[in-house]
Z-matrix of the N, CA and C atoms (Angstrom, degrees):
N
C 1 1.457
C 2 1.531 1 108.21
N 3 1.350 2 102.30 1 143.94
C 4 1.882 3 95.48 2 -168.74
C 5 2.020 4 89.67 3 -82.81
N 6 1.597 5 81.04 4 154.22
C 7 1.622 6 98.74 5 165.65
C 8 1.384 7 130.86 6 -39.83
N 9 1.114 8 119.64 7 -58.12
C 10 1.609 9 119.54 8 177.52
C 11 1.729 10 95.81 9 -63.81
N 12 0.963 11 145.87 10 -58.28
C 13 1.450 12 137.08 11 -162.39
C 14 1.556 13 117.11 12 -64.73
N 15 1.550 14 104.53 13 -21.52
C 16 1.174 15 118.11 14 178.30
C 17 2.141 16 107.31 15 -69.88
N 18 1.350 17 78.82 16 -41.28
C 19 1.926 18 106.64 17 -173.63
C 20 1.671 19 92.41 18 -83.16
N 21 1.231 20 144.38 19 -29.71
C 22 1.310 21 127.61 20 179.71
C 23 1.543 22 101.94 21 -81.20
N 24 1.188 23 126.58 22 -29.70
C 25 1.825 24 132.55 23 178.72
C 26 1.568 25 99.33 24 -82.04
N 27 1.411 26 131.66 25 -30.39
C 28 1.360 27 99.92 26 159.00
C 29 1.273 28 143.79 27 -93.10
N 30 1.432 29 100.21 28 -3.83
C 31 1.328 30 116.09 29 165.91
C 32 1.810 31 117.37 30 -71.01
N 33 1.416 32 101.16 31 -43.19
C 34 1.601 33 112.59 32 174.01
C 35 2.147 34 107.83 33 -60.64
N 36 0.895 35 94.07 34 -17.07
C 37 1.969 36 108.60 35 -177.41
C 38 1.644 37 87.62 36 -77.12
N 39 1.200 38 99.57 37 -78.78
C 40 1.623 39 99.35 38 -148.55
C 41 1.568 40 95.71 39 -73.28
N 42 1.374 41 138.08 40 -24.17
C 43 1.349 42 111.02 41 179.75
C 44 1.881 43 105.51 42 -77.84
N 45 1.298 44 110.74 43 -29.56
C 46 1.168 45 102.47 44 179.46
C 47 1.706 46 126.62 45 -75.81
N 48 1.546 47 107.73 46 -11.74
C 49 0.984 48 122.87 47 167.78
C 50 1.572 49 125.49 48 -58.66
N 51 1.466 50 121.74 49 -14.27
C 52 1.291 51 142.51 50 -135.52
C 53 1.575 52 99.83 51 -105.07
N 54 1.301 53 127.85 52 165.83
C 55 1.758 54 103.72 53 -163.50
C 56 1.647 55 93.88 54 -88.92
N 57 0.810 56 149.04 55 151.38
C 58 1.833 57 141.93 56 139.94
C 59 1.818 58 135.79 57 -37.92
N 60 1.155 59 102.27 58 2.41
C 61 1.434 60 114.38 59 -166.16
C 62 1.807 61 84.27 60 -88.66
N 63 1.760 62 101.97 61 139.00
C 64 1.188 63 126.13 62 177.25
C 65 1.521 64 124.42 63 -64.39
N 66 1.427 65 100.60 64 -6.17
C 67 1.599 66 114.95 65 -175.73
C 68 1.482 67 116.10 66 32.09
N 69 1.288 68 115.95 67 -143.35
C 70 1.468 69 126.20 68 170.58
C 71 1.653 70 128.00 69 -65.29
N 72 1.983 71 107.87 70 -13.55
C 73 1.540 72 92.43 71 170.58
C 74 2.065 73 69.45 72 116.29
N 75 1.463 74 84.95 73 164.13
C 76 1.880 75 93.85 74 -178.35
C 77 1.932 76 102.42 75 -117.48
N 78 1.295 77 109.66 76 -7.85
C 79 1.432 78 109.13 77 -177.22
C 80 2.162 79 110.85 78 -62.45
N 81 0.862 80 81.05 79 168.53
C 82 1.549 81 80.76 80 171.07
C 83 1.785 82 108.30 81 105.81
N 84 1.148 83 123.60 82 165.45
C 85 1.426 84 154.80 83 -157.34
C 86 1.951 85 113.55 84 -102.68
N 87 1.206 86 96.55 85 86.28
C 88 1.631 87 126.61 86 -178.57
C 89 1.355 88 113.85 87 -74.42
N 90 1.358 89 124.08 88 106.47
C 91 1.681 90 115.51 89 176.11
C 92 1.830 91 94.12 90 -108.97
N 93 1.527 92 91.32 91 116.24
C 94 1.605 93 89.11 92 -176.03
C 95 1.795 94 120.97 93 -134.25
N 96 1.063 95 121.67 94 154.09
C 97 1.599 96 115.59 95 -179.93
C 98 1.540 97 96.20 96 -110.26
N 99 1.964 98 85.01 97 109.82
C 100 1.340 99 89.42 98 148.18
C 101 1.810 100 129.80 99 -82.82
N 102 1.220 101 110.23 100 -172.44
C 103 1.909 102 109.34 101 -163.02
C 104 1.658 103 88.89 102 -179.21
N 105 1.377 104 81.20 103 99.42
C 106 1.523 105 100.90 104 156.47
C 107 1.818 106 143.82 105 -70.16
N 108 1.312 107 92.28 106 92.83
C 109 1.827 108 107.87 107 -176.82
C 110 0.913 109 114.30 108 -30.50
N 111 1.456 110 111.79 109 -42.63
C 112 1.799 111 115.56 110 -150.57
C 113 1.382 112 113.37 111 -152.79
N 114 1.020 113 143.70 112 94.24
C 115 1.349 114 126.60 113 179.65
C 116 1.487 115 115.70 114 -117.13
N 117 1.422 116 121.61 115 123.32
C 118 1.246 117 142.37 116 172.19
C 119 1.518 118 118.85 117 -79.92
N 120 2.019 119 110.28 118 -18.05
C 121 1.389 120 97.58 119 171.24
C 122 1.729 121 128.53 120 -104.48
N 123 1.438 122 99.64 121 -20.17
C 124 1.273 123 96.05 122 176.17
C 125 1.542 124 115.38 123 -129.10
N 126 1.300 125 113.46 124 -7.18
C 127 1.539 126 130.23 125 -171.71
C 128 1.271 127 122.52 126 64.13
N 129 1.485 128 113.80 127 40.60
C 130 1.454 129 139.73 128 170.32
C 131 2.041 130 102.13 129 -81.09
N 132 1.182 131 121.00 130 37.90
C 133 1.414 132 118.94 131 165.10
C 134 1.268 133 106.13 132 -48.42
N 135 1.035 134 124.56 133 111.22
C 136 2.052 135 119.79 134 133.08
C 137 1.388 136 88.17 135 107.10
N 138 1.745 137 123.30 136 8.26
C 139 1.042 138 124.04 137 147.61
C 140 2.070 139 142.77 138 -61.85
N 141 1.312 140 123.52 139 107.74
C 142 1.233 141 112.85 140 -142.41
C 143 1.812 142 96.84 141 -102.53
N 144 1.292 143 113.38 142 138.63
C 145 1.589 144 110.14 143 149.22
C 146 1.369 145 124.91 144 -142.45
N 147 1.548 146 110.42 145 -178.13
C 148 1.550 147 104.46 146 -170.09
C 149 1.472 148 88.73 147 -86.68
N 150 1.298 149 91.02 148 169.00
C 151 1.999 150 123.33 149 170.71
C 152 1.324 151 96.85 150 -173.11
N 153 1.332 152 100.08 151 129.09
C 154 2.095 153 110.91 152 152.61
C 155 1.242 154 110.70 153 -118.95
N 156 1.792 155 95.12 154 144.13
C 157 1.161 156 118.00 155 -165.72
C 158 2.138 157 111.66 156 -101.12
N 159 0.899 158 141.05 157 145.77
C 160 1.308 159 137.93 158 145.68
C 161 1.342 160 135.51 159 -104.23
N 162 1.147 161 118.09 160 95.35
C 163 1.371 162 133.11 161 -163.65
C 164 1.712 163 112.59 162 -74.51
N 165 1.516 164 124.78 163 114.20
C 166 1.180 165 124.14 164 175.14
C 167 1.447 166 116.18 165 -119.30
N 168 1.182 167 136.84 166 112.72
C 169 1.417 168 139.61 167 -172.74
C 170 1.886 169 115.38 168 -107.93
N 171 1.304 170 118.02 169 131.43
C 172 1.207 171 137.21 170 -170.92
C 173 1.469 172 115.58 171 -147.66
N 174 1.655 173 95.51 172 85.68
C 175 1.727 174 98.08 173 -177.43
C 176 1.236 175 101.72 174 68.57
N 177 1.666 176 132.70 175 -123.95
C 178 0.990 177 125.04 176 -150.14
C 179 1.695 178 100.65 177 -133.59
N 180 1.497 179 101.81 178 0.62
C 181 1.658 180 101.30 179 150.85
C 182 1.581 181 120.61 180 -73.81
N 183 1.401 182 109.09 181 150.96
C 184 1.206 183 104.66 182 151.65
C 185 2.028 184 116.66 183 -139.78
N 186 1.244 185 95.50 184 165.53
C 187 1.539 186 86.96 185 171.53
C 188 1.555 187 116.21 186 -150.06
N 189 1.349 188 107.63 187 138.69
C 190 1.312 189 124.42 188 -177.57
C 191 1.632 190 129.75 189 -66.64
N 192 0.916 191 159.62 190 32.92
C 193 1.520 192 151.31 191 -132.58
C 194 1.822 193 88.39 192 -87.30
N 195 1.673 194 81.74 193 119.80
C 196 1.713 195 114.77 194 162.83
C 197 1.828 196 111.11 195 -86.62
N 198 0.945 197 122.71 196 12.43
C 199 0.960 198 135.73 197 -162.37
C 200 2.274 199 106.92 198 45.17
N 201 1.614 200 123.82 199 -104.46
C 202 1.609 201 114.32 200 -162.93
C 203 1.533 202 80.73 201 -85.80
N 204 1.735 203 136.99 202 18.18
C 205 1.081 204 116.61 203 -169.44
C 206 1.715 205 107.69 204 -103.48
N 207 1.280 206 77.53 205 -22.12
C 208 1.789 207 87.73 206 167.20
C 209 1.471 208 109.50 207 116.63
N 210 1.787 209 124.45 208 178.12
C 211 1.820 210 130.54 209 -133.47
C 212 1.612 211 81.68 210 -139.33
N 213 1.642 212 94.19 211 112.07
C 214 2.036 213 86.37 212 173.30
C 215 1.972 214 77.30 213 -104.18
N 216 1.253 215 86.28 214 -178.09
C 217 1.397 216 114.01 215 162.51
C 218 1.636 217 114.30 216 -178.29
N 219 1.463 218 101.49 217 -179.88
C 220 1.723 219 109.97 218 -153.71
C 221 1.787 220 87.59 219 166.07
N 222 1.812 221 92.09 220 -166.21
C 223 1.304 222 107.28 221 -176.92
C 224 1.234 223 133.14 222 -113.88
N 225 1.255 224 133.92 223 179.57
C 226 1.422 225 130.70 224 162.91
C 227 1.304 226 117.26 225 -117.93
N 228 1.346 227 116.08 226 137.01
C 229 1.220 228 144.04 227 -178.96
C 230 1.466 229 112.23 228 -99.10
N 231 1.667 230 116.16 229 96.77
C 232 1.169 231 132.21 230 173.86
C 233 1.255 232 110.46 231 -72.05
N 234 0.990 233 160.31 232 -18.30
C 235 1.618 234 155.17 233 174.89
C 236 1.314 235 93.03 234 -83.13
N 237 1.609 236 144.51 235 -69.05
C 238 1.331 237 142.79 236 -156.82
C 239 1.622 238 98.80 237 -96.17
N 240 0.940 239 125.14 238 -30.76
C 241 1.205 240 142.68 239 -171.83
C 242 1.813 241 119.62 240 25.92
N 243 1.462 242 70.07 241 83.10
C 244 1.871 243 118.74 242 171.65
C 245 1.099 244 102.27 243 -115.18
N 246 1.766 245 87.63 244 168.30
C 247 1.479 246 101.85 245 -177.03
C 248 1.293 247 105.18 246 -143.19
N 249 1.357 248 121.73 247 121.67
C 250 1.625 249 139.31 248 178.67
C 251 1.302 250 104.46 249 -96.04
N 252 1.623 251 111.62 250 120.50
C 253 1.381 252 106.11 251 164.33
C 254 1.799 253 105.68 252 -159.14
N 255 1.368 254 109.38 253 163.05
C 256 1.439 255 114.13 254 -174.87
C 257 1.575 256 111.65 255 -146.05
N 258 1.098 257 112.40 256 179.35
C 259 1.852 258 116.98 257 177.82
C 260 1.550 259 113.05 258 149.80
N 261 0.863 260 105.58 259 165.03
C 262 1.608 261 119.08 260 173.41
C 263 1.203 262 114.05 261 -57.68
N 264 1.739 263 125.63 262 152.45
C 265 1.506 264 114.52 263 -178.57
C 266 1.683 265 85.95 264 -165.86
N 267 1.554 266 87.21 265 149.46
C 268 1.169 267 99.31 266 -164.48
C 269 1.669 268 96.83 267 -96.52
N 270 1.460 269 128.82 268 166.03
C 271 1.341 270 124.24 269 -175.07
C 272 1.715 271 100.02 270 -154.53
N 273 1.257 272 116.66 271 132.38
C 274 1.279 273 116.52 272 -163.75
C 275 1.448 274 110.71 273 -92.19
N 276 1.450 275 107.86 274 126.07
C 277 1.998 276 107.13 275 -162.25
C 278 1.890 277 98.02 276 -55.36
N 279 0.994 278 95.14 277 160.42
C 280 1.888 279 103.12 278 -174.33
C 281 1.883 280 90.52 279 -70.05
N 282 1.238 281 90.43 280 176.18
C 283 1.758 282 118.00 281 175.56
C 284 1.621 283 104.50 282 -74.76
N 285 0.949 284 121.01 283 115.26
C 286 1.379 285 138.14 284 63.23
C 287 1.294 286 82.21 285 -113.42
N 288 1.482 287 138.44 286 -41.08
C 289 1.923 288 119.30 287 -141.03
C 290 1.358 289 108.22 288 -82.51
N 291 0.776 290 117.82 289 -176.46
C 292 1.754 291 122.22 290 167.17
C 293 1.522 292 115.88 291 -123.00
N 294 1.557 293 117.57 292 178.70
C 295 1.538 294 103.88 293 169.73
C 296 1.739 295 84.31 294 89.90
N 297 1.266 296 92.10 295 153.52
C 298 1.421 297 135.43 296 164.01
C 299 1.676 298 129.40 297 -89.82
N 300 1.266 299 121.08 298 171.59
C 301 1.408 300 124.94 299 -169.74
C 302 1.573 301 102.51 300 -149.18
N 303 0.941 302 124.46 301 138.34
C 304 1.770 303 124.02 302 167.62
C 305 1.050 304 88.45 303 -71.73
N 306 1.974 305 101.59 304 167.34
C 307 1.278 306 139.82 305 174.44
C 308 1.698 307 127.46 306 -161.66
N 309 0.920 308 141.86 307 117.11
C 310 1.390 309 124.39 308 -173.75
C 311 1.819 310 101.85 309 -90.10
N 312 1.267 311 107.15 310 151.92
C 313 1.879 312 124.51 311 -161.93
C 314 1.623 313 90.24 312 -134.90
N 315 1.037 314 82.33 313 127.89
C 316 1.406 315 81.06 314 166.52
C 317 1.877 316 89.59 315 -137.46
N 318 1.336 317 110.82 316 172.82
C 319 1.596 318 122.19 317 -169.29
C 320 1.063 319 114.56 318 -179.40
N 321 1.704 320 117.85 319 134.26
C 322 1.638 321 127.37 320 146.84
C 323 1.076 322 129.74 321 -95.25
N 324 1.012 323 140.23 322 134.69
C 325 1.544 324 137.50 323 -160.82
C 326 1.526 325 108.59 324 -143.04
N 327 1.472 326 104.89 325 157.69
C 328 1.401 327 103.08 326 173.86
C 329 1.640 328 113.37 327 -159.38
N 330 0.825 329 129.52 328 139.22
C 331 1.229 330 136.54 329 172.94
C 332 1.523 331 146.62 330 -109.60
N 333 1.126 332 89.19 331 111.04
C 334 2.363 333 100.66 332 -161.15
C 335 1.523 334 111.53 333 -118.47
N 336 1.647 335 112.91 334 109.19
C 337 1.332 336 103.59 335 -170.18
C 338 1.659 337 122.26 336 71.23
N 339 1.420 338 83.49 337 31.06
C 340 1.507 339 62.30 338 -177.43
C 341 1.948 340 139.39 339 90.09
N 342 1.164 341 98.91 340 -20.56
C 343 1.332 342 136.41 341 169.47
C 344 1.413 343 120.95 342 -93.95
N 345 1.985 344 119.90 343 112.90
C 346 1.022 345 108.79 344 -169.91
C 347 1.877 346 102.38 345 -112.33
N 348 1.604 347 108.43 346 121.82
C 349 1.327 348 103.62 347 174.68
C 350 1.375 349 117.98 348 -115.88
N 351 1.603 350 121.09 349 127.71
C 352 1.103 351 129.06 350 -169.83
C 353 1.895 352 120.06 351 -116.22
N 354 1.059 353 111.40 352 147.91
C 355 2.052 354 110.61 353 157.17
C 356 1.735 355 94.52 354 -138.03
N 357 1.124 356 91.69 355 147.21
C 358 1.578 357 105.24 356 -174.70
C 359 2.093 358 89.78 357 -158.79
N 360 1.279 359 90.17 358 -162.26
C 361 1.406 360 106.33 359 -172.22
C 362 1.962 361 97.57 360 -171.99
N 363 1.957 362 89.87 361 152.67
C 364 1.484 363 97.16 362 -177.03
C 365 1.077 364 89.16 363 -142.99
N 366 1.962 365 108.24 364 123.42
C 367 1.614 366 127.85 365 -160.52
C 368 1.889 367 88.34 366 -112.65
N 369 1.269 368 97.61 367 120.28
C 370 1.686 369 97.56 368 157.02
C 371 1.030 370 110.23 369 -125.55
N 372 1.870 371 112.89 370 140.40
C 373 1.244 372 135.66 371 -168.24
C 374 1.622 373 116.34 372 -104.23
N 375 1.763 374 116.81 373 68.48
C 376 1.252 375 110.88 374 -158.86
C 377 1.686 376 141.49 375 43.72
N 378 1.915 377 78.22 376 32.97
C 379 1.888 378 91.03 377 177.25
C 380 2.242 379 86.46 378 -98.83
N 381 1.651 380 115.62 379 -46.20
C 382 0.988 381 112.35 380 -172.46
C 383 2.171 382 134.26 381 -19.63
N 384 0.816 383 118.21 382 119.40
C 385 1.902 384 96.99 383 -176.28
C 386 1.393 385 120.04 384 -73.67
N 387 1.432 386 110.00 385 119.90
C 388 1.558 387 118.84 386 177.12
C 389 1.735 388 109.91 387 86.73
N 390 1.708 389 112.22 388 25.89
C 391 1.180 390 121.61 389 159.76
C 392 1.231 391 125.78 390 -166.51
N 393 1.321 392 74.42 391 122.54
C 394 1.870 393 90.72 392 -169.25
C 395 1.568 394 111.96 393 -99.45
N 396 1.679 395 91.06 394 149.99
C 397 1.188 396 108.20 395 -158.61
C 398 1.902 397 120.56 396 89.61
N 399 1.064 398 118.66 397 178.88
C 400 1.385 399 130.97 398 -178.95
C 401 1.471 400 122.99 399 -73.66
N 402 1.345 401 132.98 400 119.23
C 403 1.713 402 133.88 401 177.45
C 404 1.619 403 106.60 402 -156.63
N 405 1.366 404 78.91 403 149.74
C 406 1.706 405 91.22 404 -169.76
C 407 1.620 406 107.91 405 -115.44
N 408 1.464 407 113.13 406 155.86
C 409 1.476 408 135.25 407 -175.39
C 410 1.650 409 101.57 408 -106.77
N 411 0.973 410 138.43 409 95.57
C 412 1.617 411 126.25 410 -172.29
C 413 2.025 412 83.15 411 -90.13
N 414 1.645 413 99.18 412 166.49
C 415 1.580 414 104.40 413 172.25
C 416 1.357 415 104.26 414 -155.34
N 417 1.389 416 110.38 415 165.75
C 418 1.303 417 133.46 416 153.31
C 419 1.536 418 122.03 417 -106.18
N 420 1.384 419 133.15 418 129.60
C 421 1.233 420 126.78 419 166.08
C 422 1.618 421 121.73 420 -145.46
N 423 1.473 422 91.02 421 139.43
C 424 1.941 423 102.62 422 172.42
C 425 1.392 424 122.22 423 -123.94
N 426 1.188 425 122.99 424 159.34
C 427 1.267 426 141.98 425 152.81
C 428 1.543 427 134.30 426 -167.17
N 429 1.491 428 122.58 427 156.58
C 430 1.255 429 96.96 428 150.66
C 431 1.191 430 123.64 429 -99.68
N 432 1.455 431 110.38 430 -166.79
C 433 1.552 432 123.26 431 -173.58
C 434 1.327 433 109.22 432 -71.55
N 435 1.296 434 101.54 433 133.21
C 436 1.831 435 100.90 434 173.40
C 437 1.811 436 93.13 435 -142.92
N 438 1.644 437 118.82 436 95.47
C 439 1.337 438 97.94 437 165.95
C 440 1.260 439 149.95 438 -93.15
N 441 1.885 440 89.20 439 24.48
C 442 2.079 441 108.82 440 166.70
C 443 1.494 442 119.86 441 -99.94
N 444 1.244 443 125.92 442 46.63
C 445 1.043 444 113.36 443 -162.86
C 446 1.820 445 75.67 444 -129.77
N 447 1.836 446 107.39 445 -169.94
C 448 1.198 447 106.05 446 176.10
C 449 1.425 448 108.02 447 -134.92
N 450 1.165 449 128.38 448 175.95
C 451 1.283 450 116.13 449 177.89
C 452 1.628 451 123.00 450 -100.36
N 453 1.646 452 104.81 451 141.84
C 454 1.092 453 88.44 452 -175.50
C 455 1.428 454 94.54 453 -126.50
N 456 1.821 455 124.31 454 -168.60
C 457 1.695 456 134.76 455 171.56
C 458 0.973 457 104.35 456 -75.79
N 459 1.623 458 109.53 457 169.39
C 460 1.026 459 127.01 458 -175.93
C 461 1.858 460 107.75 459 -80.14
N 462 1.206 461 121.22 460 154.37
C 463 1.971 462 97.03 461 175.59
C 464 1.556 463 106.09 462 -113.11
N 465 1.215 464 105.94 463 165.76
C 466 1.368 465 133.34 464 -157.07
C 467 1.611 466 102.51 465 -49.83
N 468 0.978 467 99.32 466 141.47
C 469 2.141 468 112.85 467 -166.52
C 470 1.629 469 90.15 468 -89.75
């Protein structure tokens, strides 16, 4: 079975695994560690960092603010009630260089209690440094809600 299908069936497990009760609402301010499953660009597997998320919901939009990392958005799914969303994101080149690199994110997310659990993946298309051509970052991420905190970027892969 190819990789991503393997990663879309476990993502479909554990979000569906999750109870259905509407809890507190999915809006609000996520400080979460992501941890990278898989990585095809630098081989940082099972490598973890912070990112917070800000969750804004409108009907059946929603949108993500990465804060200088960048604004996915997508929808919500009231029956499963997930959240699909994707966009550009900026990623800050490692040390020594400075500056940033695009990336496309894509993500499902869901939120129980208060608790936001996500797998997504970040595909770069020969923007990555010191690899050419196309490779992907697949992830896992959690947190709960904390809405005093502030937002910060994502840090250097």
């Amino acid at each position: 079975m190819h990789r991503i299908h393997r990663i879309a069936l476990a993502a479909a497990a554990l979000l569906l695994g999750c109870d259905n009760s509407p809890s507190t609402g999915v809006e609000g301010t996520y400080p979460l560690t992501l941890t990278y499953t898989v990585d095809e660009c630098a081989g940082d597997q099972g490598r973890s960092e912070a990112l917070e998320v800000t969750i804004e919901r409108d009907g059946n939009d929603v949108t993500f603010d990465l804060g200088a990392s960048g604004i996915l958005t997508g929808t919500f799914n009231e029956e499963l009630r997930t959240m699909t969303v994707d966009g550009t994101i900026l990623v800050p080149v490692p040390p020594p260089g400075s500056g940033t690199f695009p990336g496309q994110m894509h993500m499902v997310a869901r939120v129980t209690e208060g608790e936001l659990n996500a797998l997504g993946r970040i595909t770069f298309d020969g923007t990555f440094p010191g690899v050419s051509g196309i490779c992907e970052r697949f992830f896992e991420a959690s947190g709960e809600r904390n809405d005093s905190l502030s937002v910060f970027s994502l840090t250097a892969p």
